[in-house]
C-alpha positions as CSV (number, residue, x, y, z in Angstrom):
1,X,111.8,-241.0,102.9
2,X,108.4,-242.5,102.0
3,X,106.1,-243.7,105.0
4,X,102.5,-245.9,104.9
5,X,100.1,-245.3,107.3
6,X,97.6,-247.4,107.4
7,X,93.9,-247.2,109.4
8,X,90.3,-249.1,109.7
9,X,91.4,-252.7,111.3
10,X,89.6,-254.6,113.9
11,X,87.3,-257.1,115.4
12,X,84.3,-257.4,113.3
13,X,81.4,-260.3,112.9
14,X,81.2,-262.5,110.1
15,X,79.3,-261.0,107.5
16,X,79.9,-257.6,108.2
17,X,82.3,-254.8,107.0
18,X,85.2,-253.0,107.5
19,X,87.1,-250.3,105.4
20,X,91.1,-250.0,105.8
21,X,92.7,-246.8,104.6
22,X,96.4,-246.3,103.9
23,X,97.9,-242.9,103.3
24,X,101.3,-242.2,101.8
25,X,104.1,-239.4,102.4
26,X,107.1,-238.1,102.2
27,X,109.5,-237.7,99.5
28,X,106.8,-238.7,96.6
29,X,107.4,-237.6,93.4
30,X,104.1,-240.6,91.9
31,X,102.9,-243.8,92.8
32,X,102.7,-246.5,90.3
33,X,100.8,-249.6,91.7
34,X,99.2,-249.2,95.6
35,X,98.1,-252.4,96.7
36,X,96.7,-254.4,99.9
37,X,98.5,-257.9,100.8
38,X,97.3,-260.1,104.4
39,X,99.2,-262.3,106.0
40,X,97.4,-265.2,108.4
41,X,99.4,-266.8,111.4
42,X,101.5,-269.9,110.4
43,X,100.7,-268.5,106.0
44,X,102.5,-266.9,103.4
45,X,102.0,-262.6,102.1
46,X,99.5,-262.6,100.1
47,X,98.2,-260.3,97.5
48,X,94.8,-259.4,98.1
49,X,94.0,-256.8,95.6
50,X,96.1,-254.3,93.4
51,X,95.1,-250.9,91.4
52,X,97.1,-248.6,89.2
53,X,97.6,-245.1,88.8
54,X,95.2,-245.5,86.4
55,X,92.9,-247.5,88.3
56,X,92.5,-251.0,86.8
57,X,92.5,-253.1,89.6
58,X,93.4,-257.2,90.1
59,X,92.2,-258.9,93.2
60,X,92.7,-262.6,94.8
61,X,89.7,-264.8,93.6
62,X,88.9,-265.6,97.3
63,X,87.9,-261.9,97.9
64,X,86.3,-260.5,94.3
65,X,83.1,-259.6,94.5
66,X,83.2,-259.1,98.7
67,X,86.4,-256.7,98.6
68,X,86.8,-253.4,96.0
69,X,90.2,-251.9,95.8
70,X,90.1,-247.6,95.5
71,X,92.2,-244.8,95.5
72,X,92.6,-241.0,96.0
73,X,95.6,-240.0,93.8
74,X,95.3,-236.3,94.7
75,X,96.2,-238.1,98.6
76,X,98.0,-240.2,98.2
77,X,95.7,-242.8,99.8
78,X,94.5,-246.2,99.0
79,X,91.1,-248.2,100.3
80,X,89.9,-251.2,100.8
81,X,86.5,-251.9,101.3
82,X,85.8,-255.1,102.6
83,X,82.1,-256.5,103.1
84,X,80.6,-260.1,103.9
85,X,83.4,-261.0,105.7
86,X,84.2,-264.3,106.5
87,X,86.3,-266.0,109.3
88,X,89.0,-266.7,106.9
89,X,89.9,-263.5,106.2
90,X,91.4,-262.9,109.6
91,X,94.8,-261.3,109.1
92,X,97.6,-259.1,109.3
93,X,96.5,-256.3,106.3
94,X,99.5,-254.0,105.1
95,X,99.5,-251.8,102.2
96,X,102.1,-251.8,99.1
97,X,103.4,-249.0,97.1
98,X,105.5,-248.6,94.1
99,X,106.8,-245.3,94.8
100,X,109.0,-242.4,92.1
101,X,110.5,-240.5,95.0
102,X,111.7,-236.6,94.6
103,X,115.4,-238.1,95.2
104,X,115.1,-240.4,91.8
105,X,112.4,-238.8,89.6
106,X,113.6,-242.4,88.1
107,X,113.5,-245.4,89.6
108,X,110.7,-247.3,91.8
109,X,111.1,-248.2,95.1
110,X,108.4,-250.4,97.0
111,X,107.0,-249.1,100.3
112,X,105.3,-251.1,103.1
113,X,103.0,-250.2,105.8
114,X,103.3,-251.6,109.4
115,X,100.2,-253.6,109.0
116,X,97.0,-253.6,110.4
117,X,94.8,-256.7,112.4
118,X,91.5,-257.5,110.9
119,X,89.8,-260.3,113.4
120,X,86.5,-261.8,111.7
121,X,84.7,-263.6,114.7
122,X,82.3,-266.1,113.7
């Protein structure tokens, strides 16, 4: 019905940048909350920042200020813009969305991507 697609992992030196996009489709009637989570070998999903449909965002206090959190509502797509990277942040990215679909019109139903590797080499 509703499928993530997300884009923009990889190897990258500490300190430098990368920018992961994820778009949404399918049977979409809106999205509520888009959101990016990581996962780190041998660690729990965790949220790494969240934004609404009317774009106030919440992020993990071990990325604000490095990481900012957008999205294209007309698209469907949501971005994360991650800069001074650090070794630490090596992980499994996948993106989150609370989705209305066209079957519904009602109820929520939360969508995940297949994830995407983000290696910070140090």
């Amino acid at each position: 019905q509703v499928q993530l697609v997300e884009s923009g992992g990889g190897l990258v030196q500490a300190g430098g940048s990368l920018r992961l996009s994820c778009a949404a489709s399918g049977s979409i009637f809106s999205i509520n909350t888009m959101g990016w989570y990581r996962q780190a070998p041998g660690k729990q999903r965790e949220l790494v920042a969240a934004i609404t449909s009317g774009s106030s965002t919440n992020y993990a206090d071990s990325v604000k200020g490095r990481f900012t959190i957008s999205r294209d509502n007309a698209k469907n797509t949501v971005f994360l813009q991650m800069n001074s990277l650090k070794s630490e942040d090596t992980a499994v990215y996948y993106c989150n969305a609370g989705v209305i679909t066209t079957r519904s019109f009602v109820y929520e139903y939360d969508y995940w991507g297949q994830g995407t590797q983000v290696t910070v080499s140090s």
